[in-house]
C-alpha positions as CSV (number, residue, x, y, z in Angstrom):
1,X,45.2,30.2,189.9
2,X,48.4,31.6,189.0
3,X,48.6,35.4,188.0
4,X,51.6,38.1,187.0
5,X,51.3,39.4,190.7
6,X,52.1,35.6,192.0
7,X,55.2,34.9,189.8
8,X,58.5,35.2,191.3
9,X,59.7,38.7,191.0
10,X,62.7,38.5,188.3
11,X,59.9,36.4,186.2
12,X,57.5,39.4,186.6
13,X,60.3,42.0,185.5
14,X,61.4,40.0,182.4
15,X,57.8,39.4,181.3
16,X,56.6,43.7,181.8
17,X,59.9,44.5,180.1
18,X,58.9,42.8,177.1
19,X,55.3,44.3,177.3
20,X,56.9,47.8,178.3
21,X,59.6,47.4,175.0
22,X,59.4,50.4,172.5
23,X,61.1,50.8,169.3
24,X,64.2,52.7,169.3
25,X,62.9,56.0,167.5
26,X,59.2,55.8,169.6
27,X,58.0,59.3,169.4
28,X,59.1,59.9,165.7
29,X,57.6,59.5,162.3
30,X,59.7,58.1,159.4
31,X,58.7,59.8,156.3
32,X,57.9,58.5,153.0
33,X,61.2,59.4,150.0
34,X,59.0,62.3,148.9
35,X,61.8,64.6,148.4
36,X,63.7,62.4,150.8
37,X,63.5,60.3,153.9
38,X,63.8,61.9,157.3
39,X,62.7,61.5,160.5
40,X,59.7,64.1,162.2
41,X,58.2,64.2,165.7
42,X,55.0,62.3,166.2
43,X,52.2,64.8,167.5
44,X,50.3,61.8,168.2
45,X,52.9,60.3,170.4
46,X,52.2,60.3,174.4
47,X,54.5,58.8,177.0
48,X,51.6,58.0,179.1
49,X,50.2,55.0,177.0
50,X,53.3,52.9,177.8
51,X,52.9,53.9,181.2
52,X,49.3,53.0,181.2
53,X,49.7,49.7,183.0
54,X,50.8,51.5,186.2
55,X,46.9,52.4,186.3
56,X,46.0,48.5,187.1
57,X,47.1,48.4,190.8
58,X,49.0,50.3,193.6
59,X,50.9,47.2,193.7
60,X,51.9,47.7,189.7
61,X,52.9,51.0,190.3
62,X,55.2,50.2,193.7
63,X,56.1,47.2,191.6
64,X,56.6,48.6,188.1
65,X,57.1,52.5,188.0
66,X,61.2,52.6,187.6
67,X,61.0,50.0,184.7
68,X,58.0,51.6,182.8
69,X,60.1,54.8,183.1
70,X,63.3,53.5,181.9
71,X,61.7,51.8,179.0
72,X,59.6,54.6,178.1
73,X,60.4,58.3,176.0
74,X,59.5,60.8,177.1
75,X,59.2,63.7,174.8
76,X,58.5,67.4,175.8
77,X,57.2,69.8,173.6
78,X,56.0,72.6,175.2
79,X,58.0,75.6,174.0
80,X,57.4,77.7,176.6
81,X,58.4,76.4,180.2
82,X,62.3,76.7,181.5
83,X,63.5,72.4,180.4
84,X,64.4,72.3,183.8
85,X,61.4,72.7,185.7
86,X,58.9,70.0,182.9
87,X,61.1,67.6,185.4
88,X,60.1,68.9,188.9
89,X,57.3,67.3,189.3
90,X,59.4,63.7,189.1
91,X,59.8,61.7,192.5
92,X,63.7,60.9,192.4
93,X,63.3,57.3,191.6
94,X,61.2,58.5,188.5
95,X,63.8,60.8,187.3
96,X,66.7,58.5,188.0
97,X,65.2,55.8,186.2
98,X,64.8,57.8,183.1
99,X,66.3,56.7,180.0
100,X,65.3,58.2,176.6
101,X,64.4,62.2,176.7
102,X,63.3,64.0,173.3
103,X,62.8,67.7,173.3
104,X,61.5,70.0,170.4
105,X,64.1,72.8,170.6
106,X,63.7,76.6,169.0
107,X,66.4,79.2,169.6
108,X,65.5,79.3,173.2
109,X,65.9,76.0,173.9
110,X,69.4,75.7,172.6
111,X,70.3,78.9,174.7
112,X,69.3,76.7,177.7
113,X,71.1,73.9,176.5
114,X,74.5,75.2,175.6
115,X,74.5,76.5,179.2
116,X,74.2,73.6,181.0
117,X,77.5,73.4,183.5
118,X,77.5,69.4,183.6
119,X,74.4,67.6,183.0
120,X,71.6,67.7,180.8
121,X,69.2,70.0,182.2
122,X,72.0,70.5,185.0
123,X,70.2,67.4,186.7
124,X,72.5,65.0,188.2
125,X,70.4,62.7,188.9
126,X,69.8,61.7,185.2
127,X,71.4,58.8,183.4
128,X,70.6,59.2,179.7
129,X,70.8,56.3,177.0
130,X,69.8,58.6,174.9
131,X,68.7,62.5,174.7
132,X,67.3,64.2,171.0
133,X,66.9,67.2,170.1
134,X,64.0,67.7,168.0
135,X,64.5,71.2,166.0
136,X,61.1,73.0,165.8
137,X,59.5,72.8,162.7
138,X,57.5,76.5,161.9
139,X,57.5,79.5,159.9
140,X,60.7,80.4,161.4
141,X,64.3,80.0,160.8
142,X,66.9,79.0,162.9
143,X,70.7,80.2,163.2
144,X,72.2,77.5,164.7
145,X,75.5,78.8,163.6
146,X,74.8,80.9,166.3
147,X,75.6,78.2,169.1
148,X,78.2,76.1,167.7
149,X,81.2,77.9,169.5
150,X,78.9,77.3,173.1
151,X,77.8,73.5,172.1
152,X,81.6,72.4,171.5
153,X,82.0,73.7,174.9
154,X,78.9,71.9,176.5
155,X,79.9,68.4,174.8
156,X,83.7,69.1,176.4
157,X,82.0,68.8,179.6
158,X,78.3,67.1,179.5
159,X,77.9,63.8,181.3
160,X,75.4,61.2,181.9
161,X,73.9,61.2,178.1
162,X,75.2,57.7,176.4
163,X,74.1,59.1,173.0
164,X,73.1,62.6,172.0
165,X,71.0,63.0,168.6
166,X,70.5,66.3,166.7
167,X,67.1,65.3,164.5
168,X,65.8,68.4,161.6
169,X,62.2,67.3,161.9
170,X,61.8,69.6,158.4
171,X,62.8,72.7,160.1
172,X,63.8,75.8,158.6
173,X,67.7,75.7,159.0
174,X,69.9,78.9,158.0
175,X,73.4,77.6,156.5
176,X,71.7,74.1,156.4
177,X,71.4,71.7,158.8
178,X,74.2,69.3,157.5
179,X,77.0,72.0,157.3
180,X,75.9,72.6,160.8
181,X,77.1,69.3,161.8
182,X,80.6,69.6,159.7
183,X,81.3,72.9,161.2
184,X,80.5,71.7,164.8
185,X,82.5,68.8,164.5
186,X,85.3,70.6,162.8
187,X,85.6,73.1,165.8
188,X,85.3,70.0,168.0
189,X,88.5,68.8,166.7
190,X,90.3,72.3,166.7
191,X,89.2,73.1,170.1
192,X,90.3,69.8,171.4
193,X,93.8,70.3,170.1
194,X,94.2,73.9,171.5
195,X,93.4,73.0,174.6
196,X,95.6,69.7,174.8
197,X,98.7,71.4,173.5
198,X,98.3,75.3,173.1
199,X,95.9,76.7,175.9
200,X,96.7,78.2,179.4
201,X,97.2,75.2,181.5
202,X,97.3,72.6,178.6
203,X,96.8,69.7,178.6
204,X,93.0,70.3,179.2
205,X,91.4,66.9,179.2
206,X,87.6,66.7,178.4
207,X,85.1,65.1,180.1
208,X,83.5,63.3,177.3
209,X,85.1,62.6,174.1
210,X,82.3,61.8,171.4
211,X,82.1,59.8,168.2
212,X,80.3,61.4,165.5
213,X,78.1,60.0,162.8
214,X,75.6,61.5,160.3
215,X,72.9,59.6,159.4
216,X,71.5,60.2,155.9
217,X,68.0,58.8,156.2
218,X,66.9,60.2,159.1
219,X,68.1,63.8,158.3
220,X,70.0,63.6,161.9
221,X,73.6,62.6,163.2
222,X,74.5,61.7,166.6
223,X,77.8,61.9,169.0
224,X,78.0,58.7,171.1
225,X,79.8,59.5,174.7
226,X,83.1,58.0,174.4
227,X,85.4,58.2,177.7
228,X,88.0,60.8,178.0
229,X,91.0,60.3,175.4
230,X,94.5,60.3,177.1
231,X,97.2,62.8,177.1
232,X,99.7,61.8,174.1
233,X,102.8,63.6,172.2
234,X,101.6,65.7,169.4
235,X,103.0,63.9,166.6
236,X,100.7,60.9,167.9
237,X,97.7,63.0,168.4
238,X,97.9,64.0,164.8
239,X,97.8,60.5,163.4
240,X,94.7,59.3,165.8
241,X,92.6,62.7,164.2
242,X,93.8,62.1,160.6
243,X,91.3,59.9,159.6
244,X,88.5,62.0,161.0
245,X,89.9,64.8,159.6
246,X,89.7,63.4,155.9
247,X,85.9,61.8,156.7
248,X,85.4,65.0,157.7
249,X,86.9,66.5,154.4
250,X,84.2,64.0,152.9
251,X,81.1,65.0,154.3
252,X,81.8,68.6,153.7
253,X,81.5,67.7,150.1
254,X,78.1,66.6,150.6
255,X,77.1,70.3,152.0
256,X,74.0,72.0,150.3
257,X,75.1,75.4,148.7
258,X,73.5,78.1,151.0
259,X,73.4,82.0,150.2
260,X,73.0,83.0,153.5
261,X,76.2,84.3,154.6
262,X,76.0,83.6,158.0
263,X,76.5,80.0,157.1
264,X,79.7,80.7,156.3
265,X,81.6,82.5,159.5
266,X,84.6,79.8,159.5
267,X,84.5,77.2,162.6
268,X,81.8,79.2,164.4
């Protein structure tokens, strides 16, 4: 009789990767139009029901445990433990066969993140398709006017993340959330110009150069890793940023009027 285990290996891989498939926002909830679409975290969600088939046999889990983890993601909610250490735990084939990371992130979160010297969660050993950051949805607000300046200068030099999503998840955003997002990418633009043309030591190249998006319906953008841009004469320069300068003119016009002052404290 002929079973999974008998099948020619590549057969076997193609068939559990169409059993291990998840949809491309597993984890998250899309919310009725009530005021508005958006997407929120799924408290229901665990990681551990996709991986539930590694529980048949020891010879599914030798066989299947790097593609159930890169098909599977993983999000991490506790708000207490250093990011870092939630991946200790991880054999190295585990964590290198990771694909999709979500984290809920309050102001201690992002004061990890922005601190990372190269990769997320200064882990080398990850290759990210995809890493969101969930902001946490309580009581509380949160300044993230208070990290742009230091996230400009993590995406100059964060590798190994394909595509990097900043999801609201409802929360309570001083200076709203979409300003955020003009302001961040306004000084991503400025910044990148200083230190191509005016800084000490120019032309300082980044690592990553990102394209930015905001996406209406799900109350999130995202920057997909683009590589490096080359070193060109000024006047050139100018007329690749031009058109992102005017989109960017655009979205600010969509901005929600905010009191709070500290919305307002120019590029950062």
């Amino acid at each position: 009789m002929t079973s999974l285990l008998t099948l020619p290996a590549e057969l076997r891989l193609q068939i559990l990767s169409h059993v291990l498939q998840q949809p491309r926002n597993a984890g998250l909830l899309r919310t009725t139009p009530t005021p508005k679409p958006s997407l929120l975290l799924d408290s229901s969600y665990t990681a551990s029901r996709n991986l539930s088939l590694l529980l048949t046999c020891h010879q599914f889990q030798h066989d299947f445990t790097q593609l159930a983890f890169s098909h599977t993601t993983f999000v991490v909610t506790d708000m207490y433990s250093p990011l870092a250490t939630l991946l200790r735990p991880l054999q190295l084939c585990q964590l290198s066969s990771l694909r999709r990371i979500a984290f809920v992130a309050g102001t201690r979160q992002f004061e990890e993140m922005v601190h990372w010297c190269r990769f997320p969660f200064n882990t080398e050993a990850l290759r990210l398709e995809e890493l969101s950051v969930v902001l946490h949805r309580s009581a509380y607000w949160i300044y993230l006017s208070d990290f742009t300046t230091e996230m400009v200068g993590l995406l100059r030099r964060l590798e190994n993340v394909k595509v990097l999503r900043f999801i609201r998840n409802m929360a309570h955003v001083k200076g709203d959330f979409r300003t955020w997002y003009n302001r961040m990418i306004g000084l991503v633009l400025k910044e990148d110009h200083y230190q191509r043309y005016d800084a000490l030591g120019a032309p300082n190249v980044e690592s990553t150069w990102w394209e930015w998006s905001y996406v209406e319906e799900d109350v999130a953008f995202e920057l997909v890793a683009q590589d490096a841009k080359p070193v060109i004469p000024e006047d050139q320069y100018m007329e690749f940023v031009k058109p992102k300068v005017e989109r960017l003119v655009k979205d600010m016009e969509l901005e929600e009027e905010d009191s709070d002052p500290r919305s307002r404290n120019g590029w950062g």
